[in-house]
N, C-alpha and C positions, 0 to 999 in steps of 0.2 A: 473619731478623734483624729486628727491630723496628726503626722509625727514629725519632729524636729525637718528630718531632710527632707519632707513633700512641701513643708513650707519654705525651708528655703530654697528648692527647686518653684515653687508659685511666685515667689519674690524674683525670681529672674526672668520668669515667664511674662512679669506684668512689665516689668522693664522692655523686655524682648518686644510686647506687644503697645508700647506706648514710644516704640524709638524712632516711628513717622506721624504721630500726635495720636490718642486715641483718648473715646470719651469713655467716663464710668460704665457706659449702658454698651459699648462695643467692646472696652477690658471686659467684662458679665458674659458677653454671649460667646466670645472668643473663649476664653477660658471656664465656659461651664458653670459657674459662682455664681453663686446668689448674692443678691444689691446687697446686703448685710454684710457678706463676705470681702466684698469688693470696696466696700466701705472703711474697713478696717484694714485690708491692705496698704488701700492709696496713703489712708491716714497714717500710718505708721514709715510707709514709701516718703511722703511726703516732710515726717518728721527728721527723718535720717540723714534730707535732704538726696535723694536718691530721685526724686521727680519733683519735676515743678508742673504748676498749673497757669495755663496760661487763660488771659479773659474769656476766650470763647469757648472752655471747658475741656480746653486738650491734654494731657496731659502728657510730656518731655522727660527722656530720659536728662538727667544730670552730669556732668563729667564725671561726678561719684559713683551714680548709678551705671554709668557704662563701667565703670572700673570694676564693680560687682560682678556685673553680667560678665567681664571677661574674665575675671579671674575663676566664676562659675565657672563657662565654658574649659577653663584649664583641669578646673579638679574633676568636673564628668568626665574628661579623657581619660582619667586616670580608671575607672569602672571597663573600659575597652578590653576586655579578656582574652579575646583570639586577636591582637595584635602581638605580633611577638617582640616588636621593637616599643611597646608601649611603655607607660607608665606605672608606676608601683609607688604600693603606699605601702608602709608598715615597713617589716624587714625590709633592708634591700635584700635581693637575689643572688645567688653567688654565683649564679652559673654567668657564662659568658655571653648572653646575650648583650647588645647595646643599646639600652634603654637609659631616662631620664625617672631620676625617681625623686618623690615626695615624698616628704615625712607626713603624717595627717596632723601630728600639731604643727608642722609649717603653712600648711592650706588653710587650718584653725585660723593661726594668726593672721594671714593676710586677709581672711573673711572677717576679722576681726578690726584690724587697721581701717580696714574700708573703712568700717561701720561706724567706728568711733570720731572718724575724721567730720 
């Protein structure tokens, strides 16, 4: 069973691998999936509005779907553990390092905003 964050980590992977056109059968073998799997991703990609399909079967990230993918790449930063100037979720930190910190229901939300848009 897939868990919540491998699928939303795959949902940014297919963007990632669809943001110089790629077809079902090249998202498949890049990302290891089965045509079943990859079937249900695009269609749900596709529903969100997150990818378009263009006539000769490519499939484009969206101005949506890049918002995704970036706002992804923002919250995996936050996981960077031996950065000492990194990012932090939950508490903040009291000590005096100089870090940017996120709350996890503010990362929620803007994964959410996307989504809903």
């Amino acid at each position: 069973m897939t868990t919540a964050g491998e699928k939303v980590t795959l949902l940014a992977e297919i963007i990632r691998v669809s943001a110089k056109g790629a077809t079902a059968a090249e998202i498949t073998n890049e990302l290891s999936l089965s045509p079943q799997q990859t079937g249900i991703y695009l269609r749900f990609l596709k529903s969100k509005r997150f990818l378009v399909a263009v006539d000769d079967g490519d499939y484009f990230p969206s101005e949506k779907g890049l918002a995704y993918l970036a706002t992804y790449d923002e919250a995996y930063d936050l996981i960077d553990v031996d950065e000492p100037t990194g990012y932090y979720s939950g508490k903040k930190p009291a000590y005096g390092h100089e870090t940017k910190y996120w709350d996890r229901a503010e990362v929620a939300a803007r994964m959410r905003e996307i989504i809903d848009r």
